[in-house]
Chimera marker file (.cmm) of the C-alpha trace (Angstrom):
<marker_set name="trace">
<marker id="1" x="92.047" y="-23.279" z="-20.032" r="1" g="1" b="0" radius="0.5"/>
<marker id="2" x="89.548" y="-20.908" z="-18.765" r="1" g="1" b="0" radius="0.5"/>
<marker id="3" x="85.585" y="-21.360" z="-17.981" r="1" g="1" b="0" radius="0.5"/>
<marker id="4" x="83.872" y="-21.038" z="-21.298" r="1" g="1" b="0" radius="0.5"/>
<marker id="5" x="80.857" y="-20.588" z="-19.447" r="1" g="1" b="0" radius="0.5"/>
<marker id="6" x="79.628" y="-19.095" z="-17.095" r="1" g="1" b="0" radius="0.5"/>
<marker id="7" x="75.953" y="-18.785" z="-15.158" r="1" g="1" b="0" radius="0.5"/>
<marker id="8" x="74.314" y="-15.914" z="-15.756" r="1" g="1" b="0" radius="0.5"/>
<marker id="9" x="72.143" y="-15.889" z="-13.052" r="1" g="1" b="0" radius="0.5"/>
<marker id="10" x="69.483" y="-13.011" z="-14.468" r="1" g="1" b="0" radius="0.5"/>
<marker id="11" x="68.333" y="-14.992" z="-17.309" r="1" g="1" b="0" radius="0.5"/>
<marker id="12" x="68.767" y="-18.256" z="-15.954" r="1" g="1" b="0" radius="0.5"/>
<marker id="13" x="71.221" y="-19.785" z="-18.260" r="1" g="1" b="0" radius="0.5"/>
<marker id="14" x="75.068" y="-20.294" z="-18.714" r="1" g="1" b="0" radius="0.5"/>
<marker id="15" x="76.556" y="-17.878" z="-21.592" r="1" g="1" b="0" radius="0.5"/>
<marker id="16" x="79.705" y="-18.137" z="-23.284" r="1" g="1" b="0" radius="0.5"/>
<marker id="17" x="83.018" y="-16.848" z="-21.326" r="1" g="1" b="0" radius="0.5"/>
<marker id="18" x="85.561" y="-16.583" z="-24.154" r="1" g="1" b="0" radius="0.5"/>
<marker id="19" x="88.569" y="-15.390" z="-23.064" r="1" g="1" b="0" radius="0.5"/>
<marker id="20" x="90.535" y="-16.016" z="-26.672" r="1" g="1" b="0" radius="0.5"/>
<marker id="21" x="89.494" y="-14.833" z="-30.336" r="1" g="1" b="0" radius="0.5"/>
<marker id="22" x="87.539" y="-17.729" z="-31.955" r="1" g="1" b="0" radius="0.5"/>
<marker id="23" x="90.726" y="-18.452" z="-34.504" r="1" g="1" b="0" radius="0.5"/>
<marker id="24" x="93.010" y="-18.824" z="-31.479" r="1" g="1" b="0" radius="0.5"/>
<marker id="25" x="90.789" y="-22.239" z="-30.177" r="1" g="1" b="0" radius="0.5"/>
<marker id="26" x="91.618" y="-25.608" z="-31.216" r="1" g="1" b="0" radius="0.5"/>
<marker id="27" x="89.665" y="-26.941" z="-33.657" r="1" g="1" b="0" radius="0.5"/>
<marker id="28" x="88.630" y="-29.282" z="-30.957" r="1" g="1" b="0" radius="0.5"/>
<marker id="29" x="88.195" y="-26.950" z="-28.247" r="1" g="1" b="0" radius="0.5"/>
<marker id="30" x="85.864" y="-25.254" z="-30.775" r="1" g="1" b="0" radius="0.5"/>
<marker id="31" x="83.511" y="-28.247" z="-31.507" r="1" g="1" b="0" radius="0.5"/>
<marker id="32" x="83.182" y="-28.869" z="-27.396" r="1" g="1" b="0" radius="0.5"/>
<marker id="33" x="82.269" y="-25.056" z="-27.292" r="1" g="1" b="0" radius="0.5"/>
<marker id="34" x="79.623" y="-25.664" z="-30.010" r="1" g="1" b="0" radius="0.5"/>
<marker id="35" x="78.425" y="-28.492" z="-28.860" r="1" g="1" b="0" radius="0.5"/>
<marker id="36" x="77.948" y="-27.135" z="-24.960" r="1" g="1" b="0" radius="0.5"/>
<marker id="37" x="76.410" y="-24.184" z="-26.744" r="1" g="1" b="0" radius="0.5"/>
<marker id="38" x="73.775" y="-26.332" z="-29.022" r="1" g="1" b="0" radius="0.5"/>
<marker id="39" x="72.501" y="-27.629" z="-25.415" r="1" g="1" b="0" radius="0.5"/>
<marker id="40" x="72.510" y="-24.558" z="-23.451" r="1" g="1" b="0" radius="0.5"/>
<marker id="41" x="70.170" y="-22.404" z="-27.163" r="1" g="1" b="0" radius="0.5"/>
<marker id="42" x="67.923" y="-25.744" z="-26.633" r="1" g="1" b="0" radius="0.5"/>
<marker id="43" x="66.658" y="-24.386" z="-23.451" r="1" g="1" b="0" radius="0.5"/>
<marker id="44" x="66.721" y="-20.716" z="-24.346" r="1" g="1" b="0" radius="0.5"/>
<marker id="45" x="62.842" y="-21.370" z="-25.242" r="1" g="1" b="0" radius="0.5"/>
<marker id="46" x="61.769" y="-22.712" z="-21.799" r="1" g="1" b="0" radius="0.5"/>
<marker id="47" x="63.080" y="-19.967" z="-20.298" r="1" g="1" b="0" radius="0.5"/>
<marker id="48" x="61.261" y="-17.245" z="-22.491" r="1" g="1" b="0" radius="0.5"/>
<marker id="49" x="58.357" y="-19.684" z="-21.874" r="1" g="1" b="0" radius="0.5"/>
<marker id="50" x="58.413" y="-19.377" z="-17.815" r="1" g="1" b="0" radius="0.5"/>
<marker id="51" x="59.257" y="-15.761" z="-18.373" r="1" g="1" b="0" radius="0.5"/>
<marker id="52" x="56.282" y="-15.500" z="-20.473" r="1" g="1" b="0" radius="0.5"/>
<marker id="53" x="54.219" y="-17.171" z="-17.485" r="1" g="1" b="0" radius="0.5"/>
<marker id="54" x="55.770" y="-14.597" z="-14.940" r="1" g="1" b="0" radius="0.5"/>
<marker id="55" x="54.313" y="-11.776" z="-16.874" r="1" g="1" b="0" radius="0.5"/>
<marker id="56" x="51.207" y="-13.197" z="-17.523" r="1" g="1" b="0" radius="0.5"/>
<marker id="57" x="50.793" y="-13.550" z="-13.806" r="1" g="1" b="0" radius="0.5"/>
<marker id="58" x="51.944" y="-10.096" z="-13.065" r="1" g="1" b="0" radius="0.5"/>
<marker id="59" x="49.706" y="-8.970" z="-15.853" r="1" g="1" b="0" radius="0.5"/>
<marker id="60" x="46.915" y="-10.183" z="-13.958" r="1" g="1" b="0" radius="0.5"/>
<marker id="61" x="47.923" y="-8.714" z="-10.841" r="1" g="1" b="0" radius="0.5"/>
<marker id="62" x="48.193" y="-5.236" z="-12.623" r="1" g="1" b="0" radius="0.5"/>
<marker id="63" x="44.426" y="-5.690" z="-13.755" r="1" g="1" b="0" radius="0.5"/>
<marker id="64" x="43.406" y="-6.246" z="-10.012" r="1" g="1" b="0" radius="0.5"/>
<marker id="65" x="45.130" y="-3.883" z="-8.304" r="1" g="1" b="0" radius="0.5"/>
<marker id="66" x="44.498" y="0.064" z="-7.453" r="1" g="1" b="0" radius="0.5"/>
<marker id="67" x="47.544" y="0.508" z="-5.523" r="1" g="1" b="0" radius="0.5"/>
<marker id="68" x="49.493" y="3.205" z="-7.862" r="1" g="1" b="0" radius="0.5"/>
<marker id="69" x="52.824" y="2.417" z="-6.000" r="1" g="1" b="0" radius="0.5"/>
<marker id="70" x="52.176" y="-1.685" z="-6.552" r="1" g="1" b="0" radius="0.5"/>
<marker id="71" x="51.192" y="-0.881" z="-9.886" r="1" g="1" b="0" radius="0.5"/>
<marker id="72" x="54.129" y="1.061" z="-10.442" r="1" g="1" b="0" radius="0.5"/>
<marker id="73" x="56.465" y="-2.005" z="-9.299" r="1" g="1" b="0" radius="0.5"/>
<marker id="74" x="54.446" y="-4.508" z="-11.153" r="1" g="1" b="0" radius="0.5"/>
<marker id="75" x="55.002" y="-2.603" z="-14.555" r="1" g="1" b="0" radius="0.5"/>
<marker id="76" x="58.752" y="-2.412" z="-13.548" r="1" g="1" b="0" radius="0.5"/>
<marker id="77" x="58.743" y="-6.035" z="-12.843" r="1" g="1" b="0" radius="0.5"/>
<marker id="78" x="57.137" y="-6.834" z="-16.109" r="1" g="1" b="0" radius="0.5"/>
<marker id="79" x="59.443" y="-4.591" z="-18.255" r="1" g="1" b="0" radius="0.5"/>
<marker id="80" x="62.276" y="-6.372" z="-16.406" r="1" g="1" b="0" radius="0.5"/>
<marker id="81" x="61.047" y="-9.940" z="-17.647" r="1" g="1" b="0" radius="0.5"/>
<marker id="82" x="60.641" y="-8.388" z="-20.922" r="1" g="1" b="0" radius="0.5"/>
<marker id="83" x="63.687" y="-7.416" z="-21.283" r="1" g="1" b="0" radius="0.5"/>
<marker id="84" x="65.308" y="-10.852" z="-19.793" r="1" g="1" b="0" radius="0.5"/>
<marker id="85" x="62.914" y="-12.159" z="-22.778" r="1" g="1" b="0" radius="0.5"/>
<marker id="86" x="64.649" y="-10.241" z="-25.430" r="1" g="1" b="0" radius="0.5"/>
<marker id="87" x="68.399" y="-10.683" z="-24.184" r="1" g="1" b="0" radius="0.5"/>
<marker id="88" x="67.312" y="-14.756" z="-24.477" r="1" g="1" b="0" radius="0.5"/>
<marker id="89" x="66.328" y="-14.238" z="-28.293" r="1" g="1" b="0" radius="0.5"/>
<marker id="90" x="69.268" y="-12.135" z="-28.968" r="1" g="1" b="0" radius="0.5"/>
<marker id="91" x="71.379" y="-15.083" z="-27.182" r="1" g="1" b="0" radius="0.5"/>
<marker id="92" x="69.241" y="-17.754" z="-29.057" r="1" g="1" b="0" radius="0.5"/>
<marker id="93" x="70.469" y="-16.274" z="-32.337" r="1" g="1" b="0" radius="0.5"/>
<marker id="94" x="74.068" y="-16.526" z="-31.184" r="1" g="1" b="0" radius="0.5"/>
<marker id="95" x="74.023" y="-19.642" z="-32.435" r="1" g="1" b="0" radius="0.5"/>
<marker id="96" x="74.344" y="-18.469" z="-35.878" r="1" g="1" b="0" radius="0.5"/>
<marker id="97" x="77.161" y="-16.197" z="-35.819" r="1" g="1" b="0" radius="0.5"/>
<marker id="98" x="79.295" y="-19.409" z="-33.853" r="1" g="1" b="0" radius="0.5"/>
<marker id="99" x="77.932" y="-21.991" z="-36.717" r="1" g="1" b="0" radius="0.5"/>
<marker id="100" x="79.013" y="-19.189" z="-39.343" r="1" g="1" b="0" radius="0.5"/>
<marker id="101" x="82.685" y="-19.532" z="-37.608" r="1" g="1" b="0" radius="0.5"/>
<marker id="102" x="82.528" y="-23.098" z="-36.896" r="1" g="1" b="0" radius="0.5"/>
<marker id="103" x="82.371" y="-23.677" z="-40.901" r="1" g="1" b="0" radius="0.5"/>
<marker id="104" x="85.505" y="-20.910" z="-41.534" r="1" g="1" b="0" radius="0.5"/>
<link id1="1" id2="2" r="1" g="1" b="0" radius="0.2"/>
<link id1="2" id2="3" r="1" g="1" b="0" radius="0.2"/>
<link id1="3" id2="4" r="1" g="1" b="0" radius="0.2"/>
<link id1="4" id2="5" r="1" g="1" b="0" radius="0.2"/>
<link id1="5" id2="6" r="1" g="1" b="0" radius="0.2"/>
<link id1="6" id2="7" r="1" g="1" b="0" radius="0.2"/>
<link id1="7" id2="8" r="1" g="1" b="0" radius="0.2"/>
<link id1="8" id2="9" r="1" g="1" b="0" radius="0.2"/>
<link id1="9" id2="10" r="1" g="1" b="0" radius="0.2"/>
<link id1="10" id2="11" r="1" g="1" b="0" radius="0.2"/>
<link id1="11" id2="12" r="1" g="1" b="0" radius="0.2"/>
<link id1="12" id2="13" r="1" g="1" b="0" radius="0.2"/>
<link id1="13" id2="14" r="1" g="1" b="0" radius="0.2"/>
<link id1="14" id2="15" r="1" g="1" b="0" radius="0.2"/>
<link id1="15" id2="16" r="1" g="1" b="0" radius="0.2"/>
<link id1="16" id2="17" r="1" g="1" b="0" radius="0.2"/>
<link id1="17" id2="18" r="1" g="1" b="0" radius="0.2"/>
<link id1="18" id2="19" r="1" g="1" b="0" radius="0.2"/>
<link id1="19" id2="20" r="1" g="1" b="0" radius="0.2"/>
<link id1="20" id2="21" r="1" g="1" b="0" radius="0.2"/>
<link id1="21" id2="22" r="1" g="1" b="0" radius="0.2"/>
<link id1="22" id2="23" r="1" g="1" b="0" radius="0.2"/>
<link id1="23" id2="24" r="1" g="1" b="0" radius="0.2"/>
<link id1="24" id2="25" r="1" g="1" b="0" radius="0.2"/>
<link id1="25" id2="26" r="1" g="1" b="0" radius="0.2"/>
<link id1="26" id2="27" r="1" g="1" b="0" radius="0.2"/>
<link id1="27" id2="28" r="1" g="1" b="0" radius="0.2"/>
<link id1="28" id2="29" r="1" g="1" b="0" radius="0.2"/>
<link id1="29" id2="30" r="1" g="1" b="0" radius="0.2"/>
<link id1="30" id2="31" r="1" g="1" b="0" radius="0.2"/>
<link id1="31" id2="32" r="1" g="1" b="0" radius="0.2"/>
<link id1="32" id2="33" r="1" g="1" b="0" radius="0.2"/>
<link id1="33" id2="34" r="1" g="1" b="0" radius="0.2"/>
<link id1="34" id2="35" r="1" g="1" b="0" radius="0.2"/>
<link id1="35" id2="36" r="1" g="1" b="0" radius="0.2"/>
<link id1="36" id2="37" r="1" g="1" b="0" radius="0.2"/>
<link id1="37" id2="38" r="1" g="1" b="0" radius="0.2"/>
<link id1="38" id2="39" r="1" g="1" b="0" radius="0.2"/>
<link id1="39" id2="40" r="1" g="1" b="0" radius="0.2"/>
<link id1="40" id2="41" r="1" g="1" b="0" radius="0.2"/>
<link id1="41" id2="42" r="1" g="1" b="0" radius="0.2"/>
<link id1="42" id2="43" r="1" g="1" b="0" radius="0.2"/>
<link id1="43" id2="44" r="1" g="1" b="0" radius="0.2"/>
<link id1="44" id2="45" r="1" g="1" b="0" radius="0.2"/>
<link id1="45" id2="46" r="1" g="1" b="0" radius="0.2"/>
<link id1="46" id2="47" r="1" g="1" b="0" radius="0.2"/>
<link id1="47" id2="48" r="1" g="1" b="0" radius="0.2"/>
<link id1="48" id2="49" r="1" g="1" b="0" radius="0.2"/>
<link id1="49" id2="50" r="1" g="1" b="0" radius="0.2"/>
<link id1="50" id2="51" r="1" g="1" b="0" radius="0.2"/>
<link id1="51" id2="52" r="1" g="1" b="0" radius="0.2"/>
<link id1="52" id2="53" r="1" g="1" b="0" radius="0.2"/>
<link id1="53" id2="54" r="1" g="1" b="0" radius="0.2"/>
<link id1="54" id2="55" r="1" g="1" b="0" radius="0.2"/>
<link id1="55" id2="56" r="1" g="1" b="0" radius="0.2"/>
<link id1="56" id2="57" r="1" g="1" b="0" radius="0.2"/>
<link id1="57" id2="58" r="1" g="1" b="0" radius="0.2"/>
<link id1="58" id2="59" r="1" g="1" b="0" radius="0.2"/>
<link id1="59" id2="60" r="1" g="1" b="0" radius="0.2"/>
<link id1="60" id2="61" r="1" g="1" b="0" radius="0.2"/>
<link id1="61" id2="62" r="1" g="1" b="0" radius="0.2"/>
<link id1="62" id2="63" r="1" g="1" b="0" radius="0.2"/>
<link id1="63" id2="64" r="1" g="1" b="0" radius="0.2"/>
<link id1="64" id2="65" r="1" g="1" b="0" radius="0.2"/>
<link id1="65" id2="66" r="1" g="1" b="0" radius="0.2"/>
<link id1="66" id2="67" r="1" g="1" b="0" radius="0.2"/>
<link id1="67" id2="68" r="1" g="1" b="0" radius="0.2"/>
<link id1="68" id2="69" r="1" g="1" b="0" radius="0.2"/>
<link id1="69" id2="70" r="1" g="1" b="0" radius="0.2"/>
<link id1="70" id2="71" r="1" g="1" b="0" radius="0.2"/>
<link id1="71" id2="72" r="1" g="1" b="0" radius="0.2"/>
<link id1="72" id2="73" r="1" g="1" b="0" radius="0.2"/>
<link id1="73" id2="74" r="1" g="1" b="0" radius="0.2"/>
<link id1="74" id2="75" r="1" g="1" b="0" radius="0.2"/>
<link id1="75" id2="76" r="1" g="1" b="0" radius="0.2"/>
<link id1="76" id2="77" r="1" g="1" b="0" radius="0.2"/>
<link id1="77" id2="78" r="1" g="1" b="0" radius="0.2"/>
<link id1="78" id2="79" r="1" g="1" b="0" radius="0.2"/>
<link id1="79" id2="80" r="1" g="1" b="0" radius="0.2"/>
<link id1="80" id2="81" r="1" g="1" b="0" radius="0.2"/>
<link id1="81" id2="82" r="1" g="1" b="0" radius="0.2"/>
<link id1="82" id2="83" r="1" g="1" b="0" radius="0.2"/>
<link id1="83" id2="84" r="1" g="1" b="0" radius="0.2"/>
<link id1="84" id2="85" r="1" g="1" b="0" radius="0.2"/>
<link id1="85" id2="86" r="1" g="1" b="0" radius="0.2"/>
<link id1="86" id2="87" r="1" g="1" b="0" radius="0.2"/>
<link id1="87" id2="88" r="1" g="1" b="0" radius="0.2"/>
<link id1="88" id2="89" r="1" g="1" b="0" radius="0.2"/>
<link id1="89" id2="90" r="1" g="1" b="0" radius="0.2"/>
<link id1="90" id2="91" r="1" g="1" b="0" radius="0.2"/>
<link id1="91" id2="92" r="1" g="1" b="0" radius="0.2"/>
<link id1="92" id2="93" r="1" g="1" b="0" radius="0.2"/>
<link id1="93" id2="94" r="1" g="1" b="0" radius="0.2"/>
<link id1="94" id2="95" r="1" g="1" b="0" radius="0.2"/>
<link id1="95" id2="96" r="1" g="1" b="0" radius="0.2"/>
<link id1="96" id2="97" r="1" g="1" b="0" radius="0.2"/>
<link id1="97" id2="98" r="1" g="1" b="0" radius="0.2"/>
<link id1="98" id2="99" r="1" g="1" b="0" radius="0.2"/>
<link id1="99" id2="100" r="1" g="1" b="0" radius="0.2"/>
<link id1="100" id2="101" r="1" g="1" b="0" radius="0.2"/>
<link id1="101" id2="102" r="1" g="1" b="0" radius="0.2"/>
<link id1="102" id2="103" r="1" g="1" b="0" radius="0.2"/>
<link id1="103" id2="104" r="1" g="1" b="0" radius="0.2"/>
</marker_set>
């Protein structure tokens, strides 16, 4: 049995591993997957939340400063947050798609 999940250390949480098509699971190796799943989406929105903070602060930063080339690496910072922000709601409705299967 293979690691189901696996740290993904850019946004902060573990995401699923699956090495096998969802049929070819155990109905009880499919509920422990779901249920380790239900856990991990319940802290998807503390980590947008600290992300959220991070720009915010960076944001502020930007305001202040009138270096172009720290400006430049602030807005790259904050459109790399960003875009950790949307891969966490595009994970967060994952949870959908598995309950969808969990019920076939």
């Amino acid at each position: 049995m293979g690691q189901r999940f696996v740290f993904d250390e850019r946004l902060g949480i573990p995401l699923p591993n699956l090495s096998l098509d969802w049929e070819d699971y155990s109905v009880s190796e499919r509920v422990d997957i779901v249920t380790r799943w239900e856990i991990i989406r319940g802290a998807i929105p503390d980590r947008v939340f600290q992300f959220e903070r991070e720009i915010n602060k960076k944001q502020a930063e930007l305001f202040e400063e009138d270096n172009f080339q720290q400006s430049c690496i602030l807005n790259s910072d904050i459109a790399e947050l960003a875009s950790r922000i949307n891969d966490l709601h595009i994970w967060y409705r994952m949870n959908q798609e598995i309950e969808t299967r969990r019920h076939s």
